[in-house]
N, C-alpha and C positions, 0 to 999 in steps of 0.2 A: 504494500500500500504506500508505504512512506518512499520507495524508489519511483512509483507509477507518478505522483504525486510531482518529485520532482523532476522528471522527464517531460512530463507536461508543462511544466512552469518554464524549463528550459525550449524547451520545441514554440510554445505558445509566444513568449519575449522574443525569439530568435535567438538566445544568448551565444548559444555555439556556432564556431563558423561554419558557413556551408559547405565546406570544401574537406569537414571532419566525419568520417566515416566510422570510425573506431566506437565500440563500446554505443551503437545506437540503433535502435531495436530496427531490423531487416537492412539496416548498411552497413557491413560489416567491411573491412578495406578488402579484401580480393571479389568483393561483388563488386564494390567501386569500378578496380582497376579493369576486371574482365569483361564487365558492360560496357566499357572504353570503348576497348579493343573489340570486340566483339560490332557496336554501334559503327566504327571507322572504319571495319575489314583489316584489322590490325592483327600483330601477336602480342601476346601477353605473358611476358616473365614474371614472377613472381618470389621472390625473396622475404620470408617471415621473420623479422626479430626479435626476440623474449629478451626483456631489458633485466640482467641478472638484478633484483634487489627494487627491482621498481617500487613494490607498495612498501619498500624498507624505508626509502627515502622520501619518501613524499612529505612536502613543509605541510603538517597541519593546519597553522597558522594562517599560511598564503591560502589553504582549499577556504578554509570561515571567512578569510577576509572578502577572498572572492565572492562568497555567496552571499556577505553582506552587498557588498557593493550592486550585485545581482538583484537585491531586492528578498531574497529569500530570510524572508523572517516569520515571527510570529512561534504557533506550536512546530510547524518543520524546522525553522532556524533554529529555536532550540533543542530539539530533538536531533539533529545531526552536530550540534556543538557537543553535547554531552554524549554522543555514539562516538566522538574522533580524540574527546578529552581523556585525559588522563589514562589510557592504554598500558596497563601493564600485563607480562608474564613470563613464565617460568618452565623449566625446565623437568620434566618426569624421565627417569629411567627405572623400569621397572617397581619399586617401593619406595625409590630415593624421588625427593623432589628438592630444585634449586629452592635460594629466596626469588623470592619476586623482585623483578626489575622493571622499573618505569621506562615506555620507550619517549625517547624526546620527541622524535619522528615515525611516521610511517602511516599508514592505514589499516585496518583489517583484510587479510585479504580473502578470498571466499565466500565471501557474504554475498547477497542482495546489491549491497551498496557500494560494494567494494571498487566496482568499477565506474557509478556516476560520480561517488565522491572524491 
């Protein structure tokens, strides 16, 4: 619900550029690139990259700021400020569990959300 929500708000403002295919329901980037191709009687290579650590690094601070500045407030604005705040954890092997460690950065990754926020 809380992703439907903000996928609308984004699609409805235009917030994202139109030329962004990634992460947006039925444009994925190789539909992009091979309608191209396909449209111009072209070939289409394609090369996939998995950015090692991507949702490790992610500035939390710049995703909230953005979404302030986006307009996204109210119950979702705080509802995704507290889903990106204070993110901690820990490590299990077998019986043994680390301490818990606070991440500075990152996002969840897996989730719903994982990939709008």
């Amino acid at each position: 619900m809380v992703n439907r929500r903000l996928r609308i708000l984004l699609d409805e403002q235009e917030l994202l550029d139109h030329q962004q295919f990634a992460f947006r329901k039925g444009l994925g980037t190789g539909i992009h690139l091979v309608s191209d191709a396909i449209t111009n009687d072209l070939h289409a290579d394609i090369a996939m990259l998995d950015h090692a650590n991507a949702y490790n690094t992610v500035w939390r601070e710049g995703v909230l700021r953005q979404l302030h500045q986006w307009g996204v407030s109210g119950n979702l604005g705080c509802f995704l400020k507290q889903y990106l705040s204070d993110r901690c954890f820990r490590v299990d092997i077998g019986d043994k569990q680390s301490n818990l460690f606070r991440e500075a950065n990152g996002i969840p990754q897996g989730s719903a959300l994982a990939v709008t926020a």
